[in-house]
Rosetta silent file (secondary structure, phi, psi, omega in degrees, C-alpha in Angstrom):
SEQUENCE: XXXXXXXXXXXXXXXXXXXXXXXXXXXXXXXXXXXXXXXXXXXXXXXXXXXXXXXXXXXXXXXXXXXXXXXXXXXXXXXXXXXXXXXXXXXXXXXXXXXXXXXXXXXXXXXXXXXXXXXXXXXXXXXXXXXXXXXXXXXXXXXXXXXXXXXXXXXXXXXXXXXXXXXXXXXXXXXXXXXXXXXXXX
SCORE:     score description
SCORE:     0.000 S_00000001
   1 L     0.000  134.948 -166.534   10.769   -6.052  -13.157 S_00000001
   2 E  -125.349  124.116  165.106    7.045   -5.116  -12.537 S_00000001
   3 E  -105.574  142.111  172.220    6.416   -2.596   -9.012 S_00000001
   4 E  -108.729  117.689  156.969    2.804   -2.875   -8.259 S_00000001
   5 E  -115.612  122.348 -148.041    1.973    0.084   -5.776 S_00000001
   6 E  -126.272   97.453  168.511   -1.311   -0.423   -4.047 S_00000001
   7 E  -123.372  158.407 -175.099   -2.834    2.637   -2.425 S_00000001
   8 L   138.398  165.389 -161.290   -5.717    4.151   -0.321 S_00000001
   9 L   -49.060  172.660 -175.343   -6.637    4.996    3.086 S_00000001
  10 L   -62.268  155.289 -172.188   -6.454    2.472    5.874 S_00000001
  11 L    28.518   38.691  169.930   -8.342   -0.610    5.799 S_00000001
  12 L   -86.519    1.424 -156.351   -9.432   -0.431    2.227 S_00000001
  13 L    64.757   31.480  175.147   -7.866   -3.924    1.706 S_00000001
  14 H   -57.783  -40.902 -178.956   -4.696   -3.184    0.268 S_00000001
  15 H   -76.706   -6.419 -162.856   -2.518   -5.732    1.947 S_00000001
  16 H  -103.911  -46.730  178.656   -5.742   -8.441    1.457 S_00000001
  17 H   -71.656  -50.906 -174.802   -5.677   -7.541   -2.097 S_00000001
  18 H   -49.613  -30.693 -172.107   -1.982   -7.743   -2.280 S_00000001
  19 H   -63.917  -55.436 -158.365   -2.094  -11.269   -0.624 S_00000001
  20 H   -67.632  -29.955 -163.967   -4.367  -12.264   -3.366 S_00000001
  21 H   -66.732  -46.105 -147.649   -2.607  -10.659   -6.192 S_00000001
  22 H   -59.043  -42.770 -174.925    0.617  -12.411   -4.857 S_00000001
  23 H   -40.203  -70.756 -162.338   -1.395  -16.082   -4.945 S_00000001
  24 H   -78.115  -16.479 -174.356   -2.031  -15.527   -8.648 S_00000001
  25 L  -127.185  175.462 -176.639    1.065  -13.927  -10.127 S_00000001
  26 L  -120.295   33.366 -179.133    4.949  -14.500   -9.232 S_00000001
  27 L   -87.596  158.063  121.687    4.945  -10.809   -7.849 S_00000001
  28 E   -99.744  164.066 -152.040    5.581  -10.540   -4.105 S_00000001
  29 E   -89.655   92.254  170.746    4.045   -8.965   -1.598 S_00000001
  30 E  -105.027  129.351 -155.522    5.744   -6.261    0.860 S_00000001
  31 L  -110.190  150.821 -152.139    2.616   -4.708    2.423 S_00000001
  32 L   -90.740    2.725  170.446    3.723   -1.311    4.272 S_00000001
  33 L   -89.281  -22.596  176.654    3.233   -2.398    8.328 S_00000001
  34 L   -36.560  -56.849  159.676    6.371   -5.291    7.228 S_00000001
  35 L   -53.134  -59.461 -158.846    8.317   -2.522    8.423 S_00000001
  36 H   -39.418  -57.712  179.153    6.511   -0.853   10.687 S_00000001
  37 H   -77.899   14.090  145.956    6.034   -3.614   12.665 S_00000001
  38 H   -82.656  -24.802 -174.695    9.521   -4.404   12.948 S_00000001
  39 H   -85.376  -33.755 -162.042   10.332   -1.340   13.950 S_00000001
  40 H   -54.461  -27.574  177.628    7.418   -0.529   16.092 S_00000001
  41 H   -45.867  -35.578 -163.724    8.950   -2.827   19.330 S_00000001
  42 H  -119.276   -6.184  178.167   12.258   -0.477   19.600 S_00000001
  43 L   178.181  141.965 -171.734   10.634    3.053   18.400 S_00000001
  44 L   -84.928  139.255 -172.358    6.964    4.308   17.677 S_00000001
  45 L   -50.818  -46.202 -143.206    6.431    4.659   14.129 S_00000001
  46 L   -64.697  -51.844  174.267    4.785    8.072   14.713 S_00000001
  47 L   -40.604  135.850 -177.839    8.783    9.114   16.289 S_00000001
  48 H   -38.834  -86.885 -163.392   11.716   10.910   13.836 S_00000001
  49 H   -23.118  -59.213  179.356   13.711    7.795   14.682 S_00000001
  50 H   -61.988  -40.196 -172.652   10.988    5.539   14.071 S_00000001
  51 H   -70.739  -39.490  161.942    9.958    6.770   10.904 S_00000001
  52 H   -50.508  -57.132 -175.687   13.836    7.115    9.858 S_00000001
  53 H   -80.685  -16.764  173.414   14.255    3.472    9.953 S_00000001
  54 H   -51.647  -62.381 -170.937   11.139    2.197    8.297 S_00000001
  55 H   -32.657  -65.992 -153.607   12.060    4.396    5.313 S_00000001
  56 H   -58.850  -13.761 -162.956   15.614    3.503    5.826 S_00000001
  57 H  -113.255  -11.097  165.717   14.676   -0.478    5.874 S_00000001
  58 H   -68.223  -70.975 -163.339   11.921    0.469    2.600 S_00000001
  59 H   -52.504  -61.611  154.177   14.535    1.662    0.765 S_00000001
  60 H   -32.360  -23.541  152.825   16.858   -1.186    0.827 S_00000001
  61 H   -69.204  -64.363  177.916   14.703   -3.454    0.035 S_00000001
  62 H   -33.582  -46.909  179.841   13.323   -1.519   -2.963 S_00000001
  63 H   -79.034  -12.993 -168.721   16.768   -1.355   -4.054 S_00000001
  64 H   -86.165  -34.681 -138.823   17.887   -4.641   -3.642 S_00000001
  65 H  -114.676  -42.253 -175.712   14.577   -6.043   -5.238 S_00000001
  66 L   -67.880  -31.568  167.918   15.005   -3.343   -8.024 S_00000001
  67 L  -107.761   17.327  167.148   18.756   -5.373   -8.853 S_00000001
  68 L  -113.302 -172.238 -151.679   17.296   -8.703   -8.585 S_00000001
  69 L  -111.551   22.288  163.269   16.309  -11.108  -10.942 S_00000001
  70 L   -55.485  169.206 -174.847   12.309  -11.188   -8.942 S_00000001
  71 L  -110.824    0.393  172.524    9.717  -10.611  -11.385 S_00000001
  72 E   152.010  176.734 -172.916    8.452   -7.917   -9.464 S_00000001
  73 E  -129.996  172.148 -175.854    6.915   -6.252   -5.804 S_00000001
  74 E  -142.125  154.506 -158.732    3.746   -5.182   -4.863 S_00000001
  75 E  -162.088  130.774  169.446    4.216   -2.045   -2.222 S_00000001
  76 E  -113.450  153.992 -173.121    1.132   -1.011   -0.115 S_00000001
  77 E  -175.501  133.524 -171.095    1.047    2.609    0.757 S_00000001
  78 L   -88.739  100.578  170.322   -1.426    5.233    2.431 S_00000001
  79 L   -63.992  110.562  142.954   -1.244    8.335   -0.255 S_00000001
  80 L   -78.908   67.301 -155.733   -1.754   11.509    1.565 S_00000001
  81 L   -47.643   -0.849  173.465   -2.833   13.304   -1.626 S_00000001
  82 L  -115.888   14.065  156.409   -2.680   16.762   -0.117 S_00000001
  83 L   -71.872  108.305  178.236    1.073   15.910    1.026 S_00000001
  84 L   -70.855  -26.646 -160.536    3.730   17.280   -0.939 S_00000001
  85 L   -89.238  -38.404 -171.797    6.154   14.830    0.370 S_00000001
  86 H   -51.067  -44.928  159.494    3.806   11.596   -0.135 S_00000001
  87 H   -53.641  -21.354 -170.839    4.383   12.849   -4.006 S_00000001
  88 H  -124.498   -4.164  155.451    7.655   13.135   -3.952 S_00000001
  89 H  -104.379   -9.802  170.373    8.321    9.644   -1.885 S_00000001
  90 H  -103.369  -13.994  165.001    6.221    7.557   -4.341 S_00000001
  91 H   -58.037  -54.564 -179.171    8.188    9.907   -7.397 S_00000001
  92 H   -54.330  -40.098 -178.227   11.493    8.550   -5.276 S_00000001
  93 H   -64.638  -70.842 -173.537   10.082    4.482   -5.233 S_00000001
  94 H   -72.120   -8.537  151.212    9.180    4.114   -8.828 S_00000001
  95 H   -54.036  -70.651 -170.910   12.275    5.918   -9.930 S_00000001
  96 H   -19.546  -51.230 -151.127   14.037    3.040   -7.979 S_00000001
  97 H   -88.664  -67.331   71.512   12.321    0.724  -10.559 S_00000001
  98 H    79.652  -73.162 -165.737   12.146    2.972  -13.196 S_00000001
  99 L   -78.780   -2.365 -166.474   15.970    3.484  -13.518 S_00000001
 100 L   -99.805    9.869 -169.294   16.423   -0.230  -13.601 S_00000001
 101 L   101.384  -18.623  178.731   14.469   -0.737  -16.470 S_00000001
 102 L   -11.377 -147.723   71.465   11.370   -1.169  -14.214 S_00000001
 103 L  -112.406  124.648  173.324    7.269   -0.783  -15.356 S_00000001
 104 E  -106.898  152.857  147.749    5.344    0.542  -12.391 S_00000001
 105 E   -93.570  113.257 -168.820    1.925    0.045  -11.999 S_00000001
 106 E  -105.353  129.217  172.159   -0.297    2.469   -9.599 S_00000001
 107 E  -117.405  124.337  173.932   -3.601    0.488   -7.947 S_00000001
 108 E  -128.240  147.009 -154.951   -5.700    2.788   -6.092 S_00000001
 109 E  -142.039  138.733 -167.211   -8.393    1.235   -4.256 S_00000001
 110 L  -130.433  122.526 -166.254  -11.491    2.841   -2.828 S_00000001
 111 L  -145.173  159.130  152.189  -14.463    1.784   -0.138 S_00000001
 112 L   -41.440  135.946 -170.232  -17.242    2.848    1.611 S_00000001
 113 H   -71.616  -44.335 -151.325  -15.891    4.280    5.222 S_00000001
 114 H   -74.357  -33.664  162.573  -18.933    1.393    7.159 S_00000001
 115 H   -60.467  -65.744  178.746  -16.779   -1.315    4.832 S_00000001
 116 H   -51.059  -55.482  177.284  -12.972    0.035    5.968 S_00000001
 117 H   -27.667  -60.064  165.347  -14.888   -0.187    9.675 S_00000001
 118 H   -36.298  -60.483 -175.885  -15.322   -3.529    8.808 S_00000001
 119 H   -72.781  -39.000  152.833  -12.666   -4.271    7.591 S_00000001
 120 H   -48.671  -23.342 -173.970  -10.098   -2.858   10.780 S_00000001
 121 L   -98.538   -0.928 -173.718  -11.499   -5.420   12.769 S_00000001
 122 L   -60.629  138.232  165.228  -10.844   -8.436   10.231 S_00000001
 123 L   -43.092  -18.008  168.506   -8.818  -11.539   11.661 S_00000001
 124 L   -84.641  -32.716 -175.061   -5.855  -11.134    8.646 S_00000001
 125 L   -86.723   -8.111  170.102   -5.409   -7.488    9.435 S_00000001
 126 L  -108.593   19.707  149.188   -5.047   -7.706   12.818 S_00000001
 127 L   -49.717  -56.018  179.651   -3.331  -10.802   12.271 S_00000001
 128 L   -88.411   16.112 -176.725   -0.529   -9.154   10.070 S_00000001
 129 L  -154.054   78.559 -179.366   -0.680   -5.621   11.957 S_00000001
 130 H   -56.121  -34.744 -168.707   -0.292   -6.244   15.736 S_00000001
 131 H   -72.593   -1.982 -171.753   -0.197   -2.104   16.199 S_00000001
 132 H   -80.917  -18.068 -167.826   -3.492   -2.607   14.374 S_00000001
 133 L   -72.160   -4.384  150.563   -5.085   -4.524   17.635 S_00000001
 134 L   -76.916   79.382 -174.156   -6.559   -1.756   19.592 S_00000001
 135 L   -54.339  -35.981  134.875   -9.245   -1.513   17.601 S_00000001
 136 L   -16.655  -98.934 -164.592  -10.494    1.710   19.505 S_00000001
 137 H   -68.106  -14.821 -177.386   -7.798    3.613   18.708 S_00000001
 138 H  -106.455   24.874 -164.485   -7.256    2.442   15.296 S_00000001
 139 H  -121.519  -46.706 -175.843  -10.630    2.562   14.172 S_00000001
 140 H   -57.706  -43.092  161.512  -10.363    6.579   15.758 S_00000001
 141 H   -21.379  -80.049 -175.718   -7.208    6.800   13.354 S_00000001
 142 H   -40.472  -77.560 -170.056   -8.752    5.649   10.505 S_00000001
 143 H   -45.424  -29.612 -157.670  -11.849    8.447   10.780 S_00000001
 144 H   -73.571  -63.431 -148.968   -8.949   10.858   12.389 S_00000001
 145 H   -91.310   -2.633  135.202   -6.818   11.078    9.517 S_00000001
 146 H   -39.421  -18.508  171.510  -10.135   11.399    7.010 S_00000001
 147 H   -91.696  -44.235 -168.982  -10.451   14.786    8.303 S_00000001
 148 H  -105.279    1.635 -179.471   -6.716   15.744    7.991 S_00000001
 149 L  -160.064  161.836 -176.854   -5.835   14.326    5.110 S_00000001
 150 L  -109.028  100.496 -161.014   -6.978   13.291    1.405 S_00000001
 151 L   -88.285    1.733  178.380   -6.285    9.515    0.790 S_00000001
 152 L  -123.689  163.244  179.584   -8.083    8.847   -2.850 S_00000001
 153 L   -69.607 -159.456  143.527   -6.989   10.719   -5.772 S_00000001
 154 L  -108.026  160.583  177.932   -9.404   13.072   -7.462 S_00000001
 155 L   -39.253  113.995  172.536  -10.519   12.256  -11.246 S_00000001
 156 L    84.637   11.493 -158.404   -7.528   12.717  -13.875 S_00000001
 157 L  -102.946    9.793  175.069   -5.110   13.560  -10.963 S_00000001
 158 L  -128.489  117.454  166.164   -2.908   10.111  -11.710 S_00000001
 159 L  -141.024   42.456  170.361   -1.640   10.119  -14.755 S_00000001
 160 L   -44.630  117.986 -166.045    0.110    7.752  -14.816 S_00000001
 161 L   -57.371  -36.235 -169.389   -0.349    5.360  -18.114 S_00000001
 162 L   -99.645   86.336 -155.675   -0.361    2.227  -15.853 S_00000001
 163 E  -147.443  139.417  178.722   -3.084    3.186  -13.628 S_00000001
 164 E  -140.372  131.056  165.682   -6.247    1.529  -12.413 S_00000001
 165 E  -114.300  127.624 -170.923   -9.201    3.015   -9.388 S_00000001
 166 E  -127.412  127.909  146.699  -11.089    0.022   -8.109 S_00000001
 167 L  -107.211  118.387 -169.203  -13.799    0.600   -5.465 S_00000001
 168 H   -90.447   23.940  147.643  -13.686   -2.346   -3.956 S_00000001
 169 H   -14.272  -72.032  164.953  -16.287   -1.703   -1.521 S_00000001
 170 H  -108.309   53.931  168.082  -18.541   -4.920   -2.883 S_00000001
 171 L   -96.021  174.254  162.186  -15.770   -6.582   -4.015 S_00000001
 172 L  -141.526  154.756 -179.193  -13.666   -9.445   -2.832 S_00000001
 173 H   -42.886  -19.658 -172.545   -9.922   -9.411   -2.446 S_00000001
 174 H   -71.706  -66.895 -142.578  -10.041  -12.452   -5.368 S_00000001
 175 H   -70.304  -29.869 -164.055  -12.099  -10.457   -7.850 S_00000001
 176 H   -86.409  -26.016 -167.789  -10.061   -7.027   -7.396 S_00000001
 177 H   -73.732  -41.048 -166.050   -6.427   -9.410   -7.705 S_00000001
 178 H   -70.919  -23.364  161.439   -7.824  -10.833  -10.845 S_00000001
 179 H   -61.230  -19.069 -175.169   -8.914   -7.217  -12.170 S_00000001
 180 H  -101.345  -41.963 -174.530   -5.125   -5.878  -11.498 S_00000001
 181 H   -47.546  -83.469 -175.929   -3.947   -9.447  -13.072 S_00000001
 182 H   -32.329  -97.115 -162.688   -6.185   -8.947  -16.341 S_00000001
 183 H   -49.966  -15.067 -174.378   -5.594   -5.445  -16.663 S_00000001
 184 H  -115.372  -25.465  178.952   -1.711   -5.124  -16.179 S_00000001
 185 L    89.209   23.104 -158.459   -1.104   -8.470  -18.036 S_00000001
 186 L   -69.398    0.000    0.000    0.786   -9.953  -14.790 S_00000001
């Protein structure tokens, strides 16, 4: 069982890459709004409630997926790196994997903020992320939570063996799946 976790700030392409990775490999893809945006209809993510069932609907998968005979997940996920708890819920994921026998893999992926701009308004993201479609407000988000919070790692702070930083600023979603392919053996 191989978890792929694919992180950085909003509209870095994680879920774009993940589509791509998924094309090329027999991994599949649960990109981190799959929840949300089941939940969001009945409870606002930002609400205790709301946020209790994404988790609670995360986990169960993870675990289910963790006892199956898949060859692996890909997990998308916005690292607050100055968040104790963001550390201690991706310590909690890859144990799920981890205890099963697992190998995780951490992808952290990095752009230009005038690229992520770009990139909030593309037709797949607000295809797959309806809460994504006020572009307005989620374009203030994105710059919003650059201020309040630290979404790429700093140098040596992952150290993790199976670890890759791609900035995939002038990249395309192809070239960075086949760089995570290559490099993880996938």
């Amino acid at each position: 069982m191989k978890f792929i976790l694919i992180f950085g700030p909003q509209a870095v392409g994680k879920m774009t890459v993940g589509h791509e990775l998924e094309k090329i490999t027999e991994l599949k893809l649960f990109h981190n709004h799959m929840t949300i945006e089941f939940v969001t209809p009945f409870f606002s993510y930002g609400s205790e409630v709301g946020k209790r069932l994404v988790n609670l609907f995360r986990q169960e998968i993870f675990e289910e997926v963790s006892k199956s005979n898949l060859y692996g997940l890909i997990f998308t996920y916005v690292w607050a790196f100055d968040q104790q708890a963001d550390w201690d819920y991706v310590d909690k994921i890859c144990n799920i994997f981890e205890s099963k026998g697992g190998s995780v893999h951490f992808v952290e992926l990095e752009a230009d903020i005038e690229e992520r701009i770009d990139r909030n308004k593309s037709p797949q993201r607000l295809e797959h992320k309806p809460t994504k479609r006020n572009i307005k407000w989620s374009e203030n988000e994105l710059k919003t939570s650059l201020e309040k919070h630290r979404l790429n790692s700093k140098d040596g702070e992952i150290t993790k063996e199976n670890y890759i930083k791609i900035n995939n600023t002038n990249l395309s979603a192809e070239d960075v799946a086949k760089m995570i392919k290559e490099k993880f053996q996938l």
